[in-house]
Residue frames relative to the residue before (quaternion, step in Angstrom):
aa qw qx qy qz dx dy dz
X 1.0000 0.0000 0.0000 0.0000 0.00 0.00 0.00
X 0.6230 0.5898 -0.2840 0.4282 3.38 0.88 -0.82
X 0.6042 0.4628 -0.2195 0.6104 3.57 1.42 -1.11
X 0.6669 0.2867 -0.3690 0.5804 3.60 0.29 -0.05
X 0.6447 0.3464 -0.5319 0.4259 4.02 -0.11 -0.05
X 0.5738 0.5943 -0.4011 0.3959 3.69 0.81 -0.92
X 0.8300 0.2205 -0.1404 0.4927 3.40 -0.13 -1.03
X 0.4011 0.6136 -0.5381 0.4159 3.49 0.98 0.54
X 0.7572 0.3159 -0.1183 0.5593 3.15 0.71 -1.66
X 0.5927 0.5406 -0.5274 0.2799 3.51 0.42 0.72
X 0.5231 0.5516 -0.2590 0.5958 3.10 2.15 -0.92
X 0.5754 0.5463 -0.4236 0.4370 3.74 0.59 -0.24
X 0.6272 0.5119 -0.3147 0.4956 3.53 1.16 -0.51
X 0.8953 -0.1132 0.0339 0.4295 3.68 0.50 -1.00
X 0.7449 0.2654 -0.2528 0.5575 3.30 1.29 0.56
X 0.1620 -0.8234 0.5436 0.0152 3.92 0.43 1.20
X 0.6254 0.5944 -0.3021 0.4053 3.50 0.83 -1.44
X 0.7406 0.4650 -0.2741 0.4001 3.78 0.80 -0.81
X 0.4109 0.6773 -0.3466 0.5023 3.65 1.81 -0.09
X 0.8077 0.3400 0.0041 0.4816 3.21 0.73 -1.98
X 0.3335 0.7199 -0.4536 0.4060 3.70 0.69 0.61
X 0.8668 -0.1077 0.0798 0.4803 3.39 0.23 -0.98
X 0.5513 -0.6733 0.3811 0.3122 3.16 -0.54 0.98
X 0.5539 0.4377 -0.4194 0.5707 3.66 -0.71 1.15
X 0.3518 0.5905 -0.6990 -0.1972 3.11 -1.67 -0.07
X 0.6554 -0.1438 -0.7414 -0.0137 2.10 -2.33 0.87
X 0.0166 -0.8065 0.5909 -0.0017 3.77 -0.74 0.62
X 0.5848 -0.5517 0.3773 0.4597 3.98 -1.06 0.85
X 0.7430 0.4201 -0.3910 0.3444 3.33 -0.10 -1.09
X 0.6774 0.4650 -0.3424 0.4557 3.54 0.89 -1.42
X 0.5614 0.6644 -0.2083 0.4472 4.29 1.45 0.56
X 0.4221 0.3945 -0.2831 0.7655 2.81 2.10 -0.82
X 0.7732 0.4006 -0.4001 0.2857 3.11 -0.59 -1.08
X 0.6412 0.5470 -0.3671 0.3936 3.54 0.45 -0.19
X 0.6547 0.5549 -0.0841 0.5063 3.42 1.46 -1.30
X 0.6365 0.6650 -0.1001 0.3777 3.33 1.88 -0.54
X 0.5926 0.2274 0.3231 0.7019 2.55 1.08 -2.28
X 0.0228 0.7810 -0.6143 0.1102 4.36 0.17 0.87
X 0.8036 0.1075 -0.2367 0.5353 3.71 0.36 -0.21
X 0.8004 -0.2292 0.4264 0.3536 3.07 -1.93 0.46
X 0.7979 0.3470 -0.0599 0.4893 3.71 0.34 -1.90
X 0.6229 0.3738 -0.4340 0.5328 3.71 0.58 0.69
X 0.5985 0.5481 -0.1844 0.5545 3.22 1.27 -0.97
X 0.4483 0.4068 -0.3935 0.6919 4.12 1.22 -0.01
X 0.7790 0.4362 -0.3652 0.2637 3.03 -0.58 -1.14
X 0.5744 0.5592 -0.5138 0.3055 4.01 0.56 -0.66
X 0.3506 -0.5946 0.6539 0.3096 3.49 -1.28 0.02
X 0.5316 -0.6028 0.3338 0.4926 3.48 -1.44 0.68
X 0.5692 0.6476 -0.4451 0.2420 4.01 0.83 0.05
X 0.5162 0.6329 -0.2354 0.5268 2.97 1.56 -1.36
X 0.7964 0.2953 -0.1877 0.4933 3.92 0.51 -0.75
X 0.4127 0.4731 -0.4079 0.6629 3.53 1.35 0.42
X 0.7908 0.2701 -0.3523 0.4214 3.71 -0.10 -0.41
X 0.4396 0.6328 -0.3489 0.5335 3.67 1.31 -0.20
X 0.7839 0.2963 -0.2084 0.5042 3.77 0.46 -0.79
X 0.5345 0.5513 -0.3365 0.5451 3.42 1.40 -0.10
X 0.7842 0.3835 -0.3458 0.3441 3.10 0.87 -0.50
X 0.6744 0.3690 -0.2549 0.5865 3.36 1.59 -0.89
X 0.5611 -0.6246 0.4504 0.3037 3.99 0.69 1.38
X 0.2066 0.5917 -0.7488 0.2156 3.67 0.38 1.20
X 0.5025 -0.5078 0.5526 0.4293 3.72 -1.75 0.29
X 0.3731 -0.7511 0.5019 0.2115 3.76 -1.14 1.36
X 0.4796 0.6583 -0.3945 0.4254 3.26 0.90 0.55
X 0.5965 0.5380 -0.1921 0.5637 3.54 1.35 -0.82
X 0.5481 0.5768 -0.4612 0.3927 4.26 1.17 -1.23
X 0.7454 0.3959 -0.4186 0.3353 4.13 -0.05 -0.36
X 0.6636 0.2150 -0.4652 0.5450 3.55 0.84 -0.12
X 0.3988 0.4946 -0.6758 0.3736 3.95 0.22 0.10
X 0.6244 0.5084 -0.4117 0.4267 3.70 0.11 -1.43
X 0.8700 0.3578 -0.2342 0.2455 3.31 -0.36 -1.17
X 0.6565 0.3666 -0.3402 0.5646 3.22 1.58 -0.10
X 0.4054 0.5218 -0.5527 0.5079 3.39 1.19 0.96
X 0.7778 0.4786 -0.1993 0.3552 3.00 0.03 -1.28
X 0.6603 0.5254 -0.3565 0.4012 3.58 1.15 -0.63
X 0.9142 -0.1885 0.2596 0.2475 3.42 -1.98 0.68
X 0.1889 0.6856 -0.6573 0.2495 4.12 -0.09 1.30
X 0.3933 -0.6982 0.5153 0.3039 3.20 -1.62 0.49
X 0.4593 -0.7326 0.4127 0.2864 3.74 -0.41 1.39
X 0.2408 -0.7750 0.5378 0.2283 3.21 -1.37 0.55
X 0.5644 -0.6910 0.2029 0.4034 2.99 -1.02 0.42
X 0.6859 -0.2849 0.2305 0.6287 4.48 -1.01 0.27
X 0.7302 0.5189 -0.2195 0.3865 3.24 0.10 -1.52
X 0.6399 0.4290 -0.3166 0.5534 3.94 0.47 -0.48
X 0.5595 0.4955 -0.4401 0.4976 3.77 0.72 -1.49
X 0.7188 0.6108 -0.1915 0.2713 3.47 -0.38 -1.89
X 0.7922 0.1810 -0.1464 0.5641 3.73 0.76 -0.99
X 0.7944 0.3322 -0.3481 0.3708 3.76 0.81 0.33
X 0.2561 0.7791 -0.3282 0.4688 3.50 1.99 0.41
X 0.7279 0.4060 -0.2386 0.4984 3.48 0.78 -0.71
X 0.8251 0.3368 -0.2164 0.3987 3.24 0.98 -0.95
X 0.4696 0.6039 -0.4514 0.4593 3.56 1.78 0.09
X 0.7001 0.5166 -0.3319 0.3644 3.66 1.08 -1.14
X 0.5619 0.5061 -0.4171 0.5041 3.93 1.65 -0.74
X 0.5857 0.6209 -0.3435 0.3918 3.91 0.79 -0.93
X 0.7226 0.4083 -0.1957 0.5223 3.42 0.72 -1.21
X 0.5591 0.4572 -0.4087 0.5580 4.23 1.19 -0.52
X 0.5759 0.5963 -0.3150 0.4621 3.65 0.65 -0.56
X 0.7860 0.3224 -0.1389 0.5089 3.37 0.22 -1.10
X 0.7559 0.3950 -0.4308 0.2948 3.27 0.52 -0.36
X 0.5649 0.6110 -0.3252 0.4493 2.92 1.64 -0.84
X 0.5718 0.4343 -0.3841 0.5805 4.13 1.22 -0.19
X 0.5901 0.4777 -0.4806 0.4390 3.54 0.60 -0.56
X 0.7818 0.3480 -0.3526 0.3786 3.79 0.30 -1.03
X 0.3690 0.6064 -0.4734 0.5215 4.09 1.11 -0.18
X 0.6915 0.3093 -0.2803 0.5895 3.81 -0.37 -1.45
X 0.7622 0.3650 -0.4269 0.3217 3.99 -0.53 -0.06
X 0.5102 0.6849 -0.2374 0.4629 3.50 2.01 -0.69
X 0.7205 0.4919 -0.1480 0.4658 3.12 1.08 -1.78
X 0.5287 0.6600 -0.2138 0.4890 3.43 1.54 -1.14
X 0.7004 0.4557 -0.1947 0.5136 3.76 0.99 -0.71
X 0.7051 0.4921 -0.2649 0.4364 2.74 0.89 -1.34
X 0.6102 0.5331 -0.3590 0.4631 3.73 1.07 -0.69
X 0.7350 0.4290 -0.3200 0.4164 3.57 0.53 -1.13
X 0.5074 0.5786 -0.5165 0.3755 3.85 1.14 0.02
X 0.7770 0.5274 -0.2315 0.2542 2.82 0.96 -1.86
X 0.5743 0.5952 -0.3030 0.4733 3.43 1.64 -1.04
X 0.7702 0.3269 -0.3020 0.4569 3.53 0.48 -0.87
X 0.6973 0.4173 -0.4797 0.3308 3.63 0.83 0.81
X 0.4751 0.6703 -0.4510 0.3488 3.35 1.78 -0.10
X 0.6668 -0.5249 0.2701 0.4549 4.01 -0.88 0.28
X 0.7321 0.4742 -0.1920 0.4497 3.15 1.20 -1.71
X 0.3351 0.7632 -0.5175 0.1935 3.51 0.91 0.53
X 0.7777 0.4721 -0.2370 0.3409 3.26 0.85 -0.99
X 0.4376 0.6397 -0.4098 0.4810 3.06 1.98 -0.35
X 0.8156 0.3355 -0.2623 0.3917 3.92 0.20 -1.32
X 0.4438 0.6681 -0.4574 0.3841 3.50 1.49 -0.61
X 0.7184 0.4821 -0.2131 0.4540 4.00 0.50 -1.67
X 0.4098 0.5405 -0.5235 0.5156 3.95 1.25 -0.08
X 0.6621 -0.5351 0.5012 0.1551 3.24 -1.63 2.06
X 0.8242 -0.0456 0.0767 0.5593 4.13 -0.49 0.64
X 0.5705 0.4695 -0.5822 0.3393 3.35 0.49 0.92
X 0.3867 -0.8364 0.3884 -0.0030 3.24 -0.45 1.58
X 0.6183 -0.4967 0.3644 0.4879 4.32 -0.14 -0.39
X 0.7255 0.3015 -0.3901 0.4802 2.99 1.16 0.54
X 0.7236 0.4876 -0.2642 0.4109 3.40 0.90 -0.41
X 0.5267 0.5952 -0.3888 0.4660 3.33 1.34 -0.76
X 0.7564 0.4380 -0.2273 0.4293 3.54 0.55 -0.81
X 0.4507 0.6098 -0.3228 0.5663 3.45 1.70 -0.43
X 0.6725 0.4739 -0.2122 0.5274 3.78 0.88 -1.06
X 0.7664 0.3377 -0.2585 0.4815 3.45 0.34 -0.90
X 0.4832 0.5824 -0.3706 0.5385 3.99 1.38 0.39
X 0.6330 0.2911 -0.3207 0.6416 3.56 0.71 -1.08
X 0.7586 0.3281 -0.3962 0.3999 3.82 -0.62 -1.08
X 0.1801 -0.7769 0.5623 0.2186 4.20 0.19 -0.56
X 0.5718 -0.6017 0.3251 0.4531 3.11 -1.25 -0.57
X 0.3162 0.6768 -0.5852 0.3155 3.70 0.83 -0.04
X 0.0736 -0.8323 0.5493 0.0158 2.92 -1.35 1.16
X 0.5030 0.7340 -0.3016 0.3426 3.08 1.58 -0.19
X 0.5102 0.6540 -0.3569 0.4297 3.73 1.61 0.40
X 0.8754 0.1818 -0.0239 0.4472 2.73 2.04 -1.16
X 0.3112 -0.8776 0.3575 -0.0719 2.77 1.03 1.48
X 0.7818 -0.1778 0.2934 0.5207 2.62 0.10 -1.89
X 0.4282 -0.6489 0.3472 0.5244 4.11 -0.45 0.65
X 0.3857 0.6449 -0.4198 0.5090 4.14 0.56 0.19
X 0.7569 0.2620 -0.3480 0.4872 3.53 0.03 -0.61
X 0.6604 -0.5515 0.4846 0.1577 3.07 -1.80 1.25
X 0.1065 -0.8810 0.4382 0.1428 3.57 -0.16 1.23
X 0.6268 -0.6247 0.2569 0.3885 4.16 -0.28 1.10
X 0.7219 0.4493 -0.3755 0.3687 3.05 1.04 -0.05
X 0.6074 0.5632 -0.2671 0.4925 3.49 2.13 -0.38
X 0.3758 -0.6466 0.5263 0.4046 3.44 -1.18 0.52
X 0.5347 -0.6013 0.4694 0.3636 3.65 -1.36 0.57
X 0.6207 -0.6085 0.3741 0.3232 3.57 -1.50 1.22
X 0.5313 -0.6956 0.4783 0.0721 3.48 -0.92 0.28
């Protein structure tokens, strides 16, 4: 999160157009594209083909490339050489950063939903009402598998004080 406010608010300084491109932020493609295209004035310069084969390459939906374009192409306030120049370097390390955390957290994200959906009690926390691929497994972390608290609904559970 921190990597994505940072290099947010660096693009807020001299490159807005690269925020408003694709819908999302932080998002891979909208990571290339930064790492691609770093200024405003490279980022003019594509043609809408040149930025059609870009999204072809990084599997954007090609239905979505004409308003991307046009909210490239549309009306930012310009910064000035001197702003472009000293914050280009550090938007393009911000965006290698992040993406390279963005693809880990999607790794780890798999890797959990394998591990959950081989564990027995999976189907038990999976069938809980809004517990989603992240929470179900979040549940089945706090509650574990020890069953021997819950035998039976009678037995005093360690976290309860005994009845009286």
């Amino acid at each position: 999160m921190r990597l994505s406010n940072r290099l947010r608010s660096v693009l807020l300084r001299y490159y807005p157009a690269a925020l408003n491109v694709f819908s999302g932020w932080p998002t891979l493609i909208g990571l290339n594209f930064i790492q691609s295209y770093p200024t405003p004035q490279k980022a003019q310069a594509l043609t809408q083909a040149l930025f059609r084969a870009f999204t072809r390459k990084h599997h954007y939906p090609q239905s979505r490339v004409a308003a991307c374009f046009a909210r490239l192409q549309a009306d930012y306030p310009e910064a000035s050489a001197s702003t472009v120049a000293s914050l280009q370097d550090e938007a393009v390390l911000l965006a290698s950063f992040l993406q390279r955390t963005l693809k880990a957290k999607s790794s780890s994200l798999r890797e959990l939903g394998h591990l959950f959906s081989d564990h027995p009690d999976a189907p038990i926390f999976a069938s809980l009402p809004g517990a989603g691929d992240l929470l179900a497994p979040a549940l089945l972390g706090k509650f574990g598998d020890d069953r021997e608290p819950f035998l039976h609904p009678q037995v005093c559970r360690p976290w309860q004080a005994p009845a009286l």
